[in-house]
C-alpha positions as CSV (number, residue, x, y, z in Angstrom):
1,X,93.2,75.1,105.9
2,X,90.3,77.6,106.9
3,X,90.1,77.3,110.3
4,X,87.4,79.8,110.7
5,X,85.9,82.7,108.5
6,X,83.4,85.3,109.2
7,X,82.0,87.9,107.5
8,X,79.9,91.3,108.9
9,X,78.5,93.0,105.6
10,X,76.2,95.8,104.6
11,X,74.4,95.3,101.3
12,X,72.8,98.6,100.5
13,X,71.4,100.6,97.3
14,X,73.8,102.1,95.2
15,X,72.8,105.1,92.8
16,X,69.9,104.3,90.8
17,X,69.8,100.6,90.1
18,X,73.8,99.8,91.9
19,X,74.6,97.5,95.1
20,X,77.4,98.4,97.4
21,X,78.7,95.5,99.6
22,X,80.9,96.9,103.1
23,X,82.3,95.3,105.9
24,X,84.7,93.3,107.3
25,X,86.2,89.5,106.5
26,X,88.0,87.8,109.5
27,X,89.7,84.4,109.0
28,X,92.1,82.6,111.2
29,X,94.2,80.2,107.9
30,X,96.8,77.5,108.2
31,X,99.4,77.2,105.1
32,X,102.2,75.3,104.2
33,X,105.6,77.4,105.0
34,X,107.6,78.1,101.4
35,X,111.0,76.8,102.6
36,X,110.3,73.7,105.2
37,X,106.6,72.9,104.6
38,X,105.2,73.3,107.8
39,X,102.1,74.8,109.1
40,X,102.3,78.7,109.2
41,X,98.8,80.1,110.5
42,X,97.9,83.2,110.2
43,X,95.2,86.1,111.5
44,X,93.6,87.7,108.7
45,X,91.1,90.9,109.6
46,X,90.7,92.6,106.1
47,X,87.7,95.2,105.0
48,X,85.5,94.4,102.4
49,X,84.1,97.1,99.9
50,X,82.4,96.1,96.5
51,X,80.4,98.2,94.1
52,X,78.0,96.8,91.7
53,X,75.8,98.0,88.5
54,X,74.0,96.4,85.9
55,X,76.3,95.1,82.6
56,X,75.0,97.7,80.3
57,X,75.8,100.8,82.5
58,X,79.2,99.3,83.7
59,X,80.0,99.2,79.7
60,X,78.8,102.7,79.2
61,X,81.0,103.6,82.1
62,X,84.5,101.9,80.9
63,X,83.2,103.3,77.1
64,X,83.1,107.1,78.1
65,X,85.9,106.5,80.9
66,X,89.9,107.8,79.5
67,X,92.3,105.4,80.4
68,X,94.3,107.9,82.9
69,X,90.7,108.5,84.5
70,X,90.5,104.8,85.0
71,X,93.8,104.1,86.3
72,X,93.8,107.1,88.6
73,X,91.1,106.0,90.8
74,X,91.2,105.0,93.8
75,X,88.4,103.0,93.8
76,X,88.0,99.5,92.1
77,X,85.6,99.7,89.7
78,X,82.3,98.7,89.8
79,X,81.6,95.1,88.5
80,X,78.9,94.2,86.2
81,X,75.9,92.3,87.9
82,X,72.5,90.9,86.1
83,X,70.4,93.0,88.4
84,X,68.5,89.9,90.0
85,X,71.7,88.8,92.3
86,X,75.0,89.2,94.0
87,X,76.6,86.3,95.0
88,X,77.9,87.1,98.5
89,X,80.2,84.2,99.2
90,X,81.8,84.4,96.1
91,X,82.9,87.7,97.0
92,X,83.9,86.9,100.4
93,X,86.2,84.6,99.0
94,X,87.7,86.5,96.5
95,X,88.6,88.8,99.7
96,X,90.1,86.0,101.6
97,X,92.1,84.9,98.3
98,X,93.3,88.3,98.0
99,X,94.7,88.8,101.6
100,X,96.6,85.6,102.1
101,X,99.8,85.4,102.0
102,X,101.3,84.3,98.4
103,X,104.9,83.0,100.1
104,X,104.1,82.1,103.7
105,X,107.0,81.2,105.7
106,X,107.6,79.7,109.0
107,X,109.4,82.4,111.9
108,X,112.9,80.5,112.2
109,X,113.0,79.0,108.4
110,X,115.8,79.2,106.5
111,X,117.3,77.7,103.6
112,X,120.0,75.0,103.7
113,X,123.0,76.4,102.0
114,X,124.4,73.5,99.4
């Protein structure tokens, strides 16, 4: 369950014809514990960065890119956009996706030995 989920961004200009997205994604979650099944909620406070250029120049990028260039960077890369629109949301929750946990588990849960 989502219990709540806000998001505080900054959509700005990025190089020539590029978006950047920044901020912050806080979310208060309710999942099902791994090992008894109950609820396990969860505080989630995660920052949000996203870069964004038109297809053709994100495919000129990764085309003149070396692979050990493109590993070794910090930085995601940018991801392709149609320059008319961004979808926000989307991206929010691709954030929220990212940060919960994959194997919640209650405090005191433990296995039954057989």
């Amino acid at each position: 369950a989502v219990n709540s989920m806000e998001s505080q961004l900054s959509v700005q200009n990025w190089k020539k014809r590029g978006i950047i997205v920044e901020g912050i994604l806080i979310a208060d979650v309710v999942q099902q514990c791994v090992v008894t099944l109950e609820p396990v909620p969860e505080h989630i406070e995660a920052p949000i960065r996203a870069r964004y250029l038109p297809e053709a120049e994100v495919l000129a990028l990764e085309a003149e890119q070396s692979v050990e260039a493109y590993l070794n960077d910090p930085e995601d890369p940018p991801e392709p956009y149609d320059e008319k629109q961004v979808d926000i949301g989307m991206l929010v929750i691709e954030f929220l996706a990212l940060e919960l946990n994959p194997y919640p588990r209650a405090p005191d849960a433990q296995l039954k030995q057989p």
